[in-house]
C-alpha positions as CSV (number, residue, x, y, z in Angstrom):
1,X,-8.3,0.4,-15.8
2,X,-7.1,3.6,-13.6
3,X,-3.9,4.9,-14.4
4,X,-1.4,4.9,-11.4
5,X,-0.6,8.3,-9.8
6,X,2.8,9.4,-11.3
7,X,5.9,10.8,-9.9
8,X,7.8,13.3,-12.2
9,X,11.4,13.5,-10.8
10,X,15.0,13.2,-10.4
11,X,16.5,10.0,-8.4
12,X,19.0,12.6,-6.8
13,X,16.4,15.0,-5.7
14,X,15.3,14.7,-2.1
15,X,11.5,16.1,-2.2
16,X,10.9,13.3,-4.9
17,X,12.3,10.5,-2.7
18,X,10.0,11.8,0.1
19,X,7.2,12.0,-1.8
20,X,7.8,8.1,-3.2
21,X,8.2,7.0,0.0
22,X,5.5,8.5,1.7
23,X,3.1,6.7,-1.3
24,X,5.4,3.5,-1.0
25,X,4.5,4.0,3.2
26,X,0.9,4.1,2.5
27,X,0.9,1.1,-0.2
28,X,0.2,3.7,-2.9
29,X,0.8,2.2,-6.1
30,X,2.0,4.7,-8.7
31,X,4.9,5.5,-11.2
32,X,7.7,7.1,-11.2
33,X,9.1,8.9,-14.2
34,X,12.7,9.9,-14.4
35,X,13.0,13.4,-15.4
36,X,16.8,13.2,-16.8
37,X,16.2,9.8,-18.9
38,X,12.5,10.4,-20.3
39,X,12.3,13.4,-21.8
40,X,8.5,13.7,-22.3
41,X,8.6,13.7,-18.8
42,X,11.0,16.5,-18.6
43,X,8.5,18.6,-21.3
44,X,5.6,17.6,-19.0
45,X,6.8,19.4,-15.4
46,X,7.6,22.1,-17.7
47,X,4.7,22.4,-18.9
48,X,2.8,22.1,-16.1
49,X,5.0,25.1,-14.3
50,X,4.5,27.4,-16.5
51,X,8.0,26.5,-18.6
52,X,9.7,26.3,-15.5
53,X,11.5,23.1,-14.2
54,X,10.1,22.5,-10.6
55,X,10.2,18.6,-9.5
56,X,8.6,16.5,-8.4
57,X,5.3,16.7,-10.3
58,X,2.3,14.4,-8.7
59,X,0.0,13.9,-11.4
60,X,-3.3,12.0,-10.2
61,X,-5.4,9.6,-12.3
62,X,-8.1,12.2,-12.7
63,X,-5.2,14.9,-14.5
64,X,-4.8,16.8,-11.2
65,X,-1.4,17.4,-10.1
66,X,0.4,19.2,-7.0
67,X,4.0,20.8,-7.6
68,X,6.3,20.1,-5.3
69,X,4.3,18.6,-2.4
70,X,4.5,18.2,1.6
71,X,3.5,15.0,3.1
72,X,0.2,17.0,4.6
73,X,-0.6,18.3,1.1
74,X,-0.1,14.7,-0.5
75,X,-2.7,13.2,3.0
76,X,-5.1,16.3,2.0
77,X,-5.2,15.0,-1.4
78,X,-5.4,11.6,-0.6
79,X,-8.5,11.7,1.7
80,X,-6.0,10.9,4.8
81,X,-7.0,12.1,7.6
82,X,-3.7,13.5,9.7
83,X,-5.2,15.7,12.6
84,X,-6.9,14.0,15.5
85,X,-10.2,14.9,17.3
86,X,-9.0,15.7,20.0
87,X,-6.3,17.7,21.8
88,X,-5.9,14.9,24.6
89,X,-6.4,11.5,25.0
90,X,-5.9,8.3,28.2
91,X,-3.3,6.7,25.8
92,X,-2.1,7.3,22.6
93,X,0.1,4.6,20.7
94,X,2.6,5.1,18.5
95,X,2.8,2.9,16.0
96,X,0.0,1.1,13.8
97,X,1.8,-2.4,13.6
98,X,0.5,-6.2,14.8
99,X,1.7,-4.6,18.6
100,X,0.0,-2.0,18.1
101,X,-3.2,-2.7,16.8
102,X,-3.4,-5.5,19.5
103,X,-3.1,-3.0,22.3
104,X,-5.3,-0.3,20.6
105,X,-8.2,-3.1,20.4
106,X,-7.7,-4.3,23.8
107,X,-7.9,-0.6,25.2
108,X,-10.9,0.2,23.2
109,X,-12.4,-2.9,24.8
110,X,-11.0,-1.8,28.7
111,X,-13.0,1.9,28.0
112,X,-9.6,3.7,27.4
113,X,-9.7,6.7,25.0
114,X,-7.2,5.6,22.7
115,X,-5.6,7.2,19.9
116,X,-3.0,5.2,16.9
117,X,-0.8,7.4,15.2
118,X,1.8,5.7,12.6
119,X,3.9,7.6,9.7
120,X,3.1,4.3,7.3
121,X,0.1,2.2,6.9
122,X,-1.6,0.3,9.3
123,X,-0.3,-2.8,9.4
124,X,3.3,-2.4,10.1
125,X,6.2,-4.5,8.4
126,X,3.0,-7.2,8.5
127,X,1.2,-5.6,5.7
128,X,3.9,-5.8,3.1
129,X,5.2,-9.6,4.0
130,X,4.4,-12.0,0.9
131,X,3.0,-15.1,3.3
132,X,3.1,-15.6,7.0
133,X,2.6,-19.4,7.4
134,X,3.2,-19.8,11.7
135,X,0.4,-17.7,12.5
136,X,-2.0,-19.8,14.7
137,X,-5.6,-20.3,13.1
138,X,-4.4,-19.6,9.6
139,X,-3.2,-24.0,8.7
140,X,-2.8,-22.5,5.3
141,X,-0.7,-19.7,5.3
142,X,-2.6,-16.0,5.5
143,X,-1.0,-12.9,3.3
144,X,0.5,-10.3,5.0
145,X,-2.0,-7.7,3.6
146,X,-4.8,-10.0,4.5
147,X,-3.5,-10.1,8.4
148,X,-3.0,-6.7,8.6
149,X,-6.4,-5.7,7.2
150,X,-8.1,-7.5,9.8
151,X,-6.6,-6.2,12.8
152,X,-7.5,-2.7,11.2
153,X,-11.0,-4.0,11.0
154,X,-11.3,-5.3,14.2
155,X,-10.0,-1.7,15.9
156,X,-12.3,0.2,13.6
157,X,-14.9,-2.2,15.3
158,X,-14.2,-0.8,19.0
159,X,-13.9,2.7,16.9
160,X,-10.4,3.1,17.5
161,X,-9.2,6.5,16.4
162,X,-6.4,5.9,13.8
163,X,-4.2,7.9,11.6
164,X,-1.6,7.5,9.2
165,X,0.9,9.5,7.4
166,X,1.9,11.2,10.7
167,X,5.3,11.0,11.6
168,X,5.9,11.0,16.1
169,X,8.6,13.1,16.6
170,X,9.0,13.4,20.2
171,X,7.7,12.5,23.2
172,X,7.8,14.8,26.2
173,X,7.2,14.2,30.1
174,X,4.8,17.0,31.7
175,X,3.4,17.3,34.6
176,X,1.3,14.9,35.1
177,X,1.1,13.7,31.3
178,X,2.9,13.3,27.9
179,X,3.5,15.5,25.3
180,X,3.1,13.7,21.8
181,X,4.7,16.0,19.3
182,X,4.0,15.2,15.4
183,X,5.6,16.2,12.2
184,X,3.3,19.1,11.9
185,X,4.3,20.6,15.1
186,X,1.2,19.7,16.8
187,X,1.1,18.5,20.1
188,X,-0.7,15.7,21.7
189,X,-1.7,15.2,25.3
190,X,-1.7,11.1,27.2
191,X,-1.4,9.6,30.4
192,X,0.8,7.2,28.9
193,X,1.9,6.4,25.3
194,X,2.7,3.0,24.3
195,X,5.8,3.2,21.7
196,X,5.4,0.1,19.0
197,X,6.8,1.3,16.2
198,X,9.1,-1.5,15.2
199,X,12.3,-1.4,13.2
200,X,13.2,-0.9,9.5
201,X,15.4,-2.5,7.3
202,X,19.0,-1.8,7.5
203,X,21.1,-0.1,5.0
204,X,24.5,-1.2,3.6
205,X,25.6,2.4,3.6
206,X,27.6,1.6,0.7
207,X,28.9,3.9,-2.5
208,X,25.6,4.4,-4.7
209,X,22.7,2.9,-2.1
210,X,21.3,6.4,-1.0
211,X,21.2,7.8,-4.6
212,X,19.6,4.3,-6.3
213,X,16.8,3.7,-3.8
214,X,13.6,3.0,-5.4
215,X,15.6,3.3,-8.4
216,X,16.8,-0.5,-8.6
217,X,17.6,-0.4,-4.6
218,X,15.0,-1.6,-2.4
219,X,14.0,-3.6,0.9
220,X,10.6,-5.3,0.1
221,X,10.4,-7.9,-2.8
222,X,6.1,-7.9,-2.2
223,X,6.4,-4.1,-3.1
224,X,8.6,-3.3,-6.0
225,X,9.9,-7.1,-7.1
226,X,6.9,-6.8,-9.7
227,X,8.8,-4.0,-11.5
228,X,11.2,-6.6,-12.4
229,X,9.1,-9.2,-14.2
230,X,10.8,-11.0,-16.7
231,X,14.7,-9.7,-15.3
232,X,16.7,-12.7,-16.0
233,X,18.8,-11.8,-12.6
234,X,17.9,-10.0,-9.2
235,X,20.3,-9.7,-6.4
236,X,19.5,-10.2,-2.8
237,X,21.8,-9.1,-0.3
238,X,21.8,-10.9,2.8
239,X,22.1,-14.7,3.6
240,X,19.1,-14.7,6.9
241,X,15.6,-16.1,7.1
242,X,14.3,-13.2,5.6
243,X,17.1,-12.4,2.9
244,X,15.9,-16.2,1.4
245,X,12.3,-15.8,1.5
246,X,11.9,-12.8,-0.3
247,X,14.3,-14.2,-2.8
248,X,12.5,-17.2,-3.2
249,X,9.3,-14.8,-3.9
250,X,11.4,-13.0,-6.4
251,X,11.4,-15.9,-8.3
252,X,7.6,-15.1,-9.3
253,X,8.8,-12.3,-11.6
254,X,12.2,-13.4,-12.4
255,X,14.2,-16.1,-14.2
256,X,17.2,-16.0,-11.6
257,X,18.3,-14.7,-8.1
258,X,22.1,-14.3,-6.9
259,X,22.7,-13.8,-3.1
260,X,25.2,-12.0,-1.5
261,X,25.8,-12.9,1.5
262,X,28.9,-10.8,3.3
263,X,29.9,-13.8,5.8
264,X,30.9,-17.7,5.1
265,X,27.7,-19.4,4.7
266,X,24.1,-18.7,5.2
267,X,22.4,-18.1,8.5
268,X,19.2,-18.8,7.3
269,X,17.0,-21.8,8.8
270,X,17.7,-25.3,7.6
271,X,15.0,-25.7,5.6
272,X,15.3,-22.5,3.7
273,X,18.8,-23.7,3.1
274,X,18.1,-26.8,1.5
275,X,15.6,-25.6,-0.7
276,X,17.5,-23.2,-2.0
277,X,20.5,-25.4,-2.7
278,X,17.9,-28.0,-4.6
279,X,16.8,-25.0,-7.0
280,X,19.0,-24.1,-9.9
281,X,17.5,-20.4,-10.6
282,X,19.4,-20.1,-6.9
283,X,23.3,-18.7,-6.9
284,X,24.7,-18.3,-3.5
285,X,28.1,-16.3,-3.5
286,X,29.3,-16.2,0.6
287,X,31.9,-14.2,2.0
288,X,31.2,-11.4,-0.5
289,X,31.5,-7.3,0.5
290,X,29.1,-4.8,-1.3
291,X,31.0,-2.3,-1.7
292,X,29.2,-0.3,-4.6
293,X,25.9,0.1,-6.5
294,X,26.4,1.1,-10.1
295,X,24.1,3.8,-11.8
296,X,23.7,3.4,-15.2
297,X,23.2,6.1,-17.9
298,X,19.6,5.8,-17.3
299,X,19.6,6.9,-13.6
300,X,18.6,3.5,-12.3
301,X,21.0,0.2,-11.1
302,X,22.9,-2.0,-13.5
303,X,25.7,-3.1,-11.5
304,X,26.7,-4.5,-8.2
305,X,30.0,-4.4,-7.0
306,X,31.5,-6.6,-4.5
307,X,34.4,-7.8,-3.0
308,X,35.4,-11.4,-2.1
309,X,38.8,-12.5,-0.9
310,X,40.4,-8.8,-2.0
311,X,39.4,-9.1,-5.4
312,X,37.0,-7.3,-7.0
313,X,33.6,-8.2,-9.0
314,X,31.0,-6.7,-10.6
315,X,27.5,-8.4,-11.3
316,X,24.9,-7.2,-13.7
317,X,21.3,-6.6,-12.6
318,X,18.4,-4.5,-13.0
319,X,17.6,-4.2,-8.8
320,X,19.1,-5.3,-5.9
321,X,16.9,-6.4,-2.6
322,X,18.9,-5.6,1.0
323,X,17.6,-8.3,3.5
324,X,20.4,-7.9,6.2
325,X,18.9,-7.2,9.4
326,X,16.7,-4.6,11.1
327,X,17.7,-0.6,13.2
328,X,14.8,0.3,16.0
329,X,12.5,2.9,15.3
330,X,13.3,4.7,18.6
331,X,14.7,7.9,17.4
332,X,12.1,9.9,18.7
333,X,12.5,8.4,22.3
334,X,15.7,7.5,22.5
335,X,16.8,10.6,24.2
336,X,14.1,10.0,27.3
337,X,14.3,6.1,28.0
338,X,17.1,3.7,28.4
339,X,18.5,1.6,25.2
340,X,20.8,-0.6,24.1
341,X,23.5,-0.4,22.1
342,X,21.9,-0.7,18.8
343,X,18.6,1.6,19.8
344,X,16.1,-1.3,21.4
345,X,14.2,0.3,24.5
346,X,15.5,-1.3,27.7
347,X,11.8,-2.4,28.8
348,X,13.6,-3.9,32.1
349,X,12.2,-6.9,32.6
350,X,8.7,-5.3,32.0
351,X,7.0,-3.3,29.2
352,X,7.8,-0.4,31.2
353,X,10.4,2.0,30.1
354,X,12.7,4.6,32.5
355,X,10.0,7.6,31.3
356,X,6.7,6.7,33.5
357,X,3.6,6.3,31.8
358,X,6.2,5.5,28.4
359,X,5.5,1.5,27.7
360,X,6.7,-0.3,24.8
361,X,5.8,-3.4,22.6
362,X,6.7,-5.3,19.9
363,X,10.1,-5.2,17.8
364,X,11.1,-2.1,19.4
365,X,11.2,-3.4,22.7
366,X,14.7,-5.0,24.1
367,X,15.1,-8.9,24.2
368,X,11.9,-9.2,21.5
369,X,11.6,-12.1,19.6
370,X,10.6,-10.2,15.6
371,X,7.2,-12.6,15.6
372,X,4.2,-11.3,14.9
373,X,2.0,-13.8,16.8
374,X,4.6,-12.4,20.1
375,X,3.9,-9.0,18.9
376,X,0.4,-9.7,18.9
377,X,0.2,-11.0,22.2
378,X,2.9,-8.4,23.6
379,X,0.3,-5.8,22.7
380,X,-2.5,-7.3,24.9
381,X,0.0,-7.3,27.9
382,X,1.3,-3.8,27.1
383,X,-2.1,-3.2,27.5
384,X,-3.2,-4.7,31.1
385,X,0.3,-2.6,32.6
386,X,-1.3,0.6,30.7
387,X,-4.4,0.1,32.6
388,X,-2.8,-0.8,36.2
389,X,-0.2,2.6,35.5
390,X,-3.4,4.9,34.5
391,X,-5.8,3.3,37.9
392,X,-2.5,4.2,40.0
393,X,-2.5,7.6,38.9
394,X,-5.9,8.3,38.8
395,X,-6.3,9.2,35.5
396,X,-9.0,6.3,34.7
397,X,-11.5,4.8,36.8
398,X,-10.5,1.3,38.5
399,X,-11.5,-2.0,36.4
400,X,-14.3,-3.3,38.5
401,X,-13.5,-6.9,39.2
């Protein structure tokens, strides 16, 4: 069997987290050794630098390594492709999730020159759920991974052009177009851009999070709760649909799972409720405050502190899983369209945002419901306004009815 691609660092060192997350974005497996506990490891980067210490070392199943890589060198490495064809397209998408995809195959089918950029993999939040049972056409239940690699397939099919690990910075009116500006500085040309990028998983922002993720902190049970096979406790944080059904897929690895859940009693669905409450490897603890995550003399979690009715307590545990809601990916638009409060593009009643020629679908969008099927379908209608927006400024022919 290959050996996993291995991660020499520090859990406090920032180019290291990059680099795991940009593998954990692609669904990379590999390792990660902790320079400051594993002291082979430590012997390793220096020997590989010459005697100096320089982290992190990527060390690749064939004995290869890079030193201190950027995301571009880890792509280049990698075989992903991060520069487009072309210097201009009719519409370029931001964001390779259900919404996405959806659109990108629908305009591939209208004639539109289309091109997908996402920072992750294709597939979106999608790709990394466990099991999606309310899809329609799937009476058994279809994995997450499974879903998403078909609606890659089916875009391939139309020969969508696609490309991961590139990170949308901006996007910029013109005249007479949009400026698409990437994480390499390189600028891409549209008639309109659709912006689907989603949301991400919320952070407690807590005493310890920041410095323990991906080092017993984490947000997706599918991707790291096999780490923790055989734990006899995990922590999940959080008391929502979501929060429950990773912890009840937690229970694959481990023998027990305490919840945390920072108000009175869970807000989860009924029926995730009661089949919880009918499990004994469940412990439900409600109106309890994070207010710390421990570090242990190994550099990874052991402890959980939080506080219930102003006194303090501590749980033991080897990871801790933060289910407690979702922030909108809109960073990079936020300063050109309207929002709410909390970052959602204000689609106004439409899919059309204050920028013209700027659409927007899926979980990013205002007054969405977080589905994929809606996604799905949001992405074909995204689609249809793209067309009548590029026909009313000329920039396509008219759809001959």
């Amino acid at each position: 069997m290959e050996r996993e691609i291995q991660i020499l660092g520090a859990n406090w060192c920032p180019d290291c987290k990059r680099a795991k997350q940009f593998l954990a974005d692609q669904r990379i497996p590999y390792k990660f050794l902790d320079v400051e506990a594993d002291l082979e490891a430590r012997a390793e980067v220096e020997a590989r630098n010459g005697g100096k210490f320089i982290i992190p070392v990527v060390i690749f199943p064939d004995d290869t390594y890079l030193v201190e890589p950027d995301n571009a060198e880890l792509a280049s490495r990698l075989g992903i492709e991060i520069t487009a064809t072309k210097s201009a397209y009719d519409l370029i998408i931001v964001g390779a999730g259900p919404a996405g995809l959806s659109a990108a195959i629908y305009g591939a089918r209208e004639g539109i020159d289309t091109l997908v950029l996402d920072k992750g993999a294709f597939g979106g939040q999608a790709g990394v759920t466990e099991r999606i049972d309310n899809y329609p056409g799937f009476p058994q239940g279809v994995g997450g991974s499974e879903l998403s690699a078909l609606y890659v397939e089916h875009a391939k099919r139309y020969g969508v052009e696609m490309l991961s690990g590139v990170e949308v910075k901006s996007v910029l009116p013109g005249e007479g177009f949009l400026e698409v500006v990437t994480d390499r500085d390189l600028t891409y040309r549209a008639s309109a851009v659709v912006a689907a990028t989603g949301s991400t998983y919320r952070r407690l922002d807590v005493k310890g999070e920041e410095d323990l993720i991906g080092a017993g902190v984490h947000f997706c049970a599918t991707c790291d709760g096999p780490f923790y096979a055989g734990a006899a406790n995990i922590i999940v944080i959080g008391g929502g649909n979501s929060a429950i059904e990773e912890g009840l897929h937690l229970l694959k690895f481990v023998d027990h799972v305490t919840i945390l859940q920072n108000g009175p009693e869970l807000t989860a669905s009924k029926i995730l409720r009661e089949r919880i409450s009918e499990d004994p490897r469940f412990e439900v603890i409600t109106s309890a405050t994070v207010k710390e995550f421990v570090k242990g003399p190994n550099g990874k979690l052991t402890q959980v502190r939080y506080e219930q009715e102003k006194i303090e307590h501590e749980i033991e545990a080897p990871a801790a899983f933060i289910f407690i809601g979702l922030t909108p990916n809109s960073k990079f638009i936020s300063d050109v369209v309207d929002t709410d409060g909390v970052g959602y593009v204000d689609s106004h009643g439409t899919m059309g945002t204050s920028l013209p020629g700027l659409f927007v679908a899926g979980d990013l969008r205002k007054g969405s419901t977080k589905q994929i099927a809606s996604a799905v379908g949001e992405g074909a209608a995204v689609l249809l306004m793209v067309r009548q927006y590029l026909e009313s400024v000329d920039a396509i022919a008219p759809n001959p009815m």
